[in-house]
C-alpha positions in Angstrom: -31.5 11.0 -24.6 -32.0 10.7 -21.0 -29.3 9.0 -18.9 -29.9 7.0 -16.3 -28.7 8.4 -13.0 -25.7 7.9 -11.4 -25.3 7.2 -7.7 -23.8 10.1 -5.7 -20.1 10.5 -5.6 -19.0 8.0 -8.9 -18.5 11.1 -11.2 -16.4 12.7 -8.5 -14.2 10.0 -8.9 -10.8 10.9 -10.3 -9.5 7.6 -12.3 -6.9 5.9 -10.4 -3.1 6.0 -12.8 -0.8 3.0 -11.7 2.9 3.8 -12.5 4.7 3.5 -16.2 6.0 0.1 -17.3 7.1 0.9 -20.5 9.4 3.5 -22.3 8.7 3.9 -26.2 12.0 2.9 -28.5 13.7 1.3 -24.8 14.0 -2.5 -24.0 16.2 -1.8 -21.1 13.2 -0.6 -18.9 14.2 -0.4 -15.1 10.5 -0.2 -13.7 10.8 1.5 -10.2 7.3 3.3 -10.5 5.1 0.5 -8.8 6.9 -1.1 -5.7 7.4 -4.5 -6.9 9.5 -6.9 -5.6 13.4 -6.7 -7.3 13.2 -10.8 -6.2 9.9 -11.4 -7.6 8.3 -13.6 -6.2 8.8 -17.2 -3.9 9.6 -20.1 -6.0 7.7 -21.8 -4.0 4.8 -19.9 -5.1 5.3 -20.1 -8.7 5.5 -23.9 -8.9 2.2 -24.0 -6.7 0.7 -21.7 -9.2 1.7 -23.9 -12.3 0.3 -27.4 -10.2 -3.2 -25.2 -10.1 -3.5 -25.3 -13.6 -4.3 -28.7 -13.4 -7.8 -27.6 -11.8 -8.7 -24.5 -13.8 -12.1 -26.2 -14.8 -12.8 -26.5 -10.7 -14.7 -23.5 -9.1 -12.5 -22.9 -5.7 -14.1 -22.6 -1.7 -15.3 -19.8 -1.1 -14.0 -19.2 2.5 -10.6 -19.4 1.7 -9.8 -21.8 5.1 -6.8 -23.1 4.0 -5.3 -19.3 2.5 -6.3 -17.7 6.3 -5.3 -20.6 8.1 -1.3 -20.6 6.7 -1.9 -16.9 7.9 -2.9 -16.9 10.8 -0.1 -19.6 12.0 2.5 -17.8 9.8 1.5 -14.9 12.0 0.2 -15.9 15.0 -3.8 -14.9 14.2 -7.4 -16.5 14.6 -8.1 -17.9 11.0 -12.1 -17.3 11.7 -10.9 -13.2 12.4 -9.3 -13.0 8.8 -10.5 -11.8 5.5 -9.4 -12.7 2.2 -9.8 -10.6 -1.2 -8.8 -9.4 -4.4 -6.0 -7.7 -3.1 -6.3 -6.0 0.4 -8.0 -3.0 -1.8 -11.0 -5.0 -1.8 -10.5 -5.1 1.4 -11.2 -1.8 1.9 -13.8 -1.6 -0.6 -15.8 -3.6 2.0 -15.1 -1.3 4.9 -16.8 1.6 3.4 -19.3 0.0 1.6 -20.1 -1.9 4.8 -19.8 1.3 7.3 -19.7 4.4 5.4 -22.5 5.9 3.0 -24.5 9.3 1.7 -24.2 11.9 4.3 -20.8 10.2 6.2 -17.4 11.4 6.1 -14.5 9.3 5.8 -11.2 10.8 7.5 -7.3 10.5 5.2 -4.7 12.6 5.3 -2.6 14.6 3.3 -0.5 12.4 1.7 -2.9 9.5 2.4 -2.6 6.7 -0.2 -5.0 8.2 -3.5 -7.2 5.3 -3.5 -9.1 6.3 0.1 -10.4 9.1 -1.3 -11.8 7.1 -4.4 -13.6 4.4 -1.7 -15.5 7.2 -0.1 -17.0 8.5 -2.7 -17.8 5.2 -4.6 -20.3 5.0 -1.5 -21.6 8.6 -1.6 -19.2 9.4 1.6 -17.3 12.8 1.9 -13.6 12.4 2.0 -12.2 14.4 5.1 -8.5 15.1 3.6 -6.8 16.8 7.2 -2.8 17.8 7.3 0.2 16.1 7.8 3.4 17.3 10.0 6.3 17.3 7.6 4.8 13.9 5.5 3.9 11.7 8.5 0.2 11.3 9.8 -0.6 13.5 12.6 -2.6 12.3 15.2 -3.9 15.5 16.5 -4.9 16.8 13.2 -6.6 13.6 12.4 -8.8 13.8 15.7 -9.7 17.2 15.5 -11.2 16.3 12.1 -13.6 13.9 14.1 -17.4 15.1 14.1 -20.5 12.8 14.5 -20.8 12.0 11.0 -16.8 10.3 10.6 -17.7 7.0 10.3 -14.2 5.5 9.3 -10.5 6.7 9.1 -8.3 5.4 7.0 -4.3 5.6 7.6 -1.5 3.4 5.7 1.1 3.0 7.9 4.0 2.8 6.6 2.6 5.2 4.8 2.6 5.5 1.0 4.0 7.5 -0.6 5.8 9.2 2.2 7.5 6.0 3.4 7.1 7.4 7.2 5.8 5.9 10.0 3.3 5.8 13.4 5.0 3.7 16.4 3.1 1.9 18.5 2.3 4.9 21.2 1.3 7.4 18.3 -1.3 4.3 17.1 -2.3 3.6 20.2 -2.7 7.5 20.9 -5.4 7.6 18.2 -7.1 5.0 18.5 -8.0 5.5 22.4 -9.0 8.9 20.9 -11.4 8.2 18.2 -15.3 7.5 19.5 -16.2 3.6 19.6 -18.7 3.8 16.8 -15.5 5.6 14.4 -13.9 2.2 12.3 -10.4 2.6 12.4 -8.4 1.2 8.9 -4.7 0.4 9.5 -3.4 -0.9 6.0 -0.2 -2.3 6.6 0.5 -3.1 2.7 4.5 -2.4 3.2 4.4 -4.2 7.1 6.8 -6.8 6.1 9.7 -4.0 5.4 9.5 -2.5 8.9 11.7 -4.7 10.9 9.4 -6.0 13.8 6.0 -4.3 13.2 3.1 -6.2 13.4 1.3 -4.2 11.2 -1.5 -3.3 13.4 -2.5 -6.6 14.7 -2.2 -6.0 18.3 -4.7 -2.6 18.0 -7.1 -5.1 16.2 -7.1 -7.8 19.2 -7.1 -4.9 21.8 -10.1 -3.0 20.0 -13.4 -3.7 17.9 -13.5 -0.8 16.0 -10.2 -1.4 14.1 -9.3 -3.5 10.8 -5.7 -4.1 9.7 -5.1 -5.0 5.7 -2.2 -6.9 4.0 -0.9 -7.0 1.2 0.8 -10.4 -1.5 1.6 -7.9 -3.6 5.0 -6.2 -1.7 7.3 -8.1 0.0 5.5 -11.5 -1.7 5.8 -10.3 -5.4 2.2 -11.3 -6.6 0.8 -7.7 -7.6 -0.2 -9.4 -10.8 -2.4 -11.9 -8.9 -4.1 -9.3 -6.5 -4.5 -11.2 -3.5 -4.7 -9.0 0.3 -6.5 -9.8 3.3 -7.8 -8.4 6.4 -7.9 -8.8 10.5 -10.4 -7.4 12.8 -12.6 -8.4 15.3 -14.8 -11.4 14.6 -18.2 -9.1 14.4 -16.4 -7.1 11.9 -15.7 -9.8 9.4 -19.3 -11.6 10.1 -20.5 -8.0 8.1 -17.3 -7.8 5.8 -18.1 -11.3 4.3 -21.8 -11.0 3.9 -20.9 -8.7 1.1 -17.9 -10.6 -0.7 -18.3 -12.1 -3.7 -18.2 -15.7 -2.7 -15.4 -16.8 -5.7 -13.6 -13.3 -4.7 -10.2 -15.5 -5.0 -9.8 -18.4 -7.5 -7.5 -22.1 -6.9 -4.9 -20.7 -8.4 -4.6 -17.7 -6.5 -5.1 -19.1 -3.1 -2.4 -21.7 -3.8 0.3 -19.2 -5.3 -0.8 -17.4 -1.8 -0.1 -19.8 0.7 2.8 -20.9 -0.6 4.4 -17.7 -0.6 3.2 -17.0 3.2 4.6 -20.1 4.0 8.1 -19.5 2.7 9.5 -17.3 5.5 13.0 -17.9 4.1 12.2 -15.9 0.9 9.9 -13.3 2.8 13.1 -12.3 4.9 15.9 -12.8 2.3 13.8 -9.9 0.2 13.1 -8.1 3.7 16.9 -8.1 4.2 17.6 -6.4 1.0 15.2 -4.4 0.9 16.4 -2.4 4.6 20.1 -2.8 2.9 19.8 -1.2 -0.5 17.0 1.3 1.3 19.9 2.5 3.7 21.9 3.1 0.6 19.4 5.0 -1.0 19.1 7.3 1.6 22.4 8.1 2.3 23.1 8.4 -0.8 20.5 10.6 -1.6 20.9 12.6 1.2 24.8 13.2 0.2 23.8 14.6 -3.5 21.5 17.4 -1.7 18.5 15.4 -2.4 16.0 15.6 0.8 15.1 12.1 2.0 12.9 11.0 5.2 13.9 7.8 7.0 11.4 5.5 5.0 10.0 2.0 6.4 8.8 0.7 3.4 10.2 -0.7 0.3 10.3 2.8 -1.5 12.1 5.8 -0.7 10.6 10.0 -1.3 13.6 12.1 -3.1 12.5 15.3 -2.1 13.8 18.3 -4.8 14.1 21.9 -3.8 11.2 22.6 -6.5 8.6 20.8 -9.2 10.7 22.0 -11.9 13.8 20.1 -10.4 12.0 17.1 -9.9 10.4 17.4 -13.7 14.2 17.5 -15.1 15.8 14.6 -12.5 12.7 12.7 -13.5 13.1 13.4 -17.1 16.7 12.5 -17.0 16.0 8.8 -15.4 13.4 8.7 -18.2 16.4 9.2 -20.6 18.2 6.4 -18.9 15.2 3.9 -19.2 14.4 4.3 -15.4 10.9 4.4 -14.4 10.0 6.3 -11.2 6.7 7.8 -9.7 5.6 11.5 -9.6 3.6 12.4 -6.7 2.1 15.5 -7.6 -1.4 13.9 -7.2 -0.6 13.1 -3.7 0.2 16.9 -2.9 4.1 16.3 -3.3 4.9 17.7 -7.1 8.6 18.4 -6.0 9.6 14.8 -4.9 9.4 11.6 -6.9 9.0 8.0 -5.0 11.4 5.8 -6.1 10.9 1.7 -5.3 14.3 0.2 -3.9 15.7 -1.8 -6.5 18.5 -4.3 -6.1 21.9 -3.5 -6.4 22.2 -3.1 -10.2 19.4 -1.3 -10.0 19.9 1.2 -6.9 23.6 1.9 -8.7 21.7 2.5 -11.9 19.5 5.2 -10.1 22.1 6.9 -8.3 24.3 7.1 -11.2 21.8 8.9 -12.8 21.1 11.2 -10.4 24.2 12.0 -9.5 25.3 13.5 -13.0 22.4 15.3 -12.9 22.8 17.0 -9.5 26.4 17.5 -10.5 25.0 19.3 -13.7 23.1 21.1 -11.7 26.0 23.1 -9.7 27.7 25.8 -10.4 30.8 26.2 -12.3 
């Protein structure tokens, strides 16, 4: 029987694997494989969600004007220079199927979030995969890759699932360096947990080749809604939103949205923990052997002196009923990324891990 062919690139995709939530025989799961919110999410949000169930038979707007304009005075944007959509990896979807096709490349890094790669090819783009200087994104590296047929570069800064971070003068740095025709993608998913970031939105009013993305589904707790959103230039959402869907987002999700953007008390209550319980980590971490960057986002990388360590440490949280997320597909088999919990949760983790690096040691 003859198939009917398949654009270029889809059967190059690797399926994308979203971390464990479930432990057979175990109803004392502590999920730490995903980054979710320990606070879940504003209550603010929830009760707005449950009013829009009053209005599920109602299609919703499809510009989203309320959604972008509590964003944009939450943060200080243009409304009209803001896109809304199915969770800011929709986002991205647009960018290269707006900008990149058969015959471009599309520039990540090392460590570069896995669903990058997956977005080039879906368009018949080559993924450009160029090195990182001990897990954070080097600029050089990332410029040197540059030829006439990049067409975007993608970087998430902070970066997943490294945790590390670009400042200002390293973003700026590459962005001055990259031709004008290059789109440059700053996703700012874990913005929120890196205490005075903008998350790009300064490089997107200063430039017209750059797009930042955000994220609900961090520091707001509504991963199970998918809701993101992105700021560029106004040219570059005029093209963005001539190809999204038009009911992208329903009522319900909009309203759970704007609630939770507008509650600034919750957003830094959970931002507060987060940087306090992540400091513990680390040290922590750091103090049982375990190699740990300084991370800016709401996860931290325990590094392992080999796979096989990490295997057994991640085998013995497994026997505890603690979730946690190997990175071997992201070129780091020895660490595992662990989401910072609250403080049940963080004590749970380091108990664990400290009888097993204790177990470890010599007699």
């Amino acid at each position: 029987m003859t198939q009917t062919p398949v654009q270029p690139g889809i059967m190059d995709i690797a399926l994308y694997v979203s971390g464990e939530s479930r432990l057979p025989g175990r109803d004392d799961v502590l999920k730490l494989s995903s980054n979710e919110n320990p606070l879940g999410c504003s209550p603010a949000a929830q009760e707005a969600f449950r009013a829009a169930a009053a209005d599920l038979h109602r299609y919703p707007g499809t510009d989203h004007a309320s959604l972008r304009a509590a964003i944009g005075q939450v943060h200080g944007l243009d409304p009209d220079r803001i896109i809304c959509g199915v969770g800011s990896d929709e986002v991205l979807q647009f960018v290269v199927q707006a900008y990149a096709g058969p015959g471009d490349e599309v520039i990540t890094t090392e460590h570069g979030f896995s669903m990058y790669p997956i977005l080039a090819r879906m368009v018949g783009a080559t993924p450009v995969t160029v090195p990182e200087a001990e897990r954070k994104v080097d600029v050089d590296a990332v410029l040197a890759a540059v030829t006439d047929r990049t067409r975007v570069v993608f970087i998430a800064n902070p970066a997943n699932p490294t945790g590390t971070m670009l400042g200002p003068d390293e973003l700026q740095r590459l962005v001055d360096g990259l031709p004008p025709q290059v789109l440059f993608v700053h996703d700012g998913a874990y913005t929120e947990f890196a205490d005075g970031f903008d998350g790009g939105a300064g490089l997107a009013d200063r430039h017209p080749n750059v797009i930042m993305t955000r994220t609900f589904s961090k520091i707001h707790g509504l991963g199970g809604l998918r809701i993101g959103w992105g700021y560029a230039s106004r040219a570059i959402i005029d093209v963005l939103n001539r190809i999204r869907q038009p009911f992208n987002l329903s009522n319900a999700q909009m309203a759970a949205a704007e609630a939770a953007i507008r509650d600034t008390a919750f957003t830094a209550r959970c931002a507060q923990l987060n940087a306090r319980m992540r400091d513990r980590m680390r040290q922590s971490l750091t103090q049982l052997g375990i190699g740990c960057d300084e991370s800016f986002a709401n996860f931290v990388l325990a590094r392992f002196d080999s796979a096989d360590i990490a295997t057994a440490a991640d085998a013995a949280l497994r026997n505890e009923g603690i979730l946690v997320r190997r990175v071997g597909g992201y070129g780091l088999p020895q660490a595992l990324r662990i989401t910072v919990g609250d403080e049940q949760g963080c004590t749970r983790v380091l108990d664990c891990l400290g009888r097993f690096m204790a177990g470890r040691r010599p007699e």
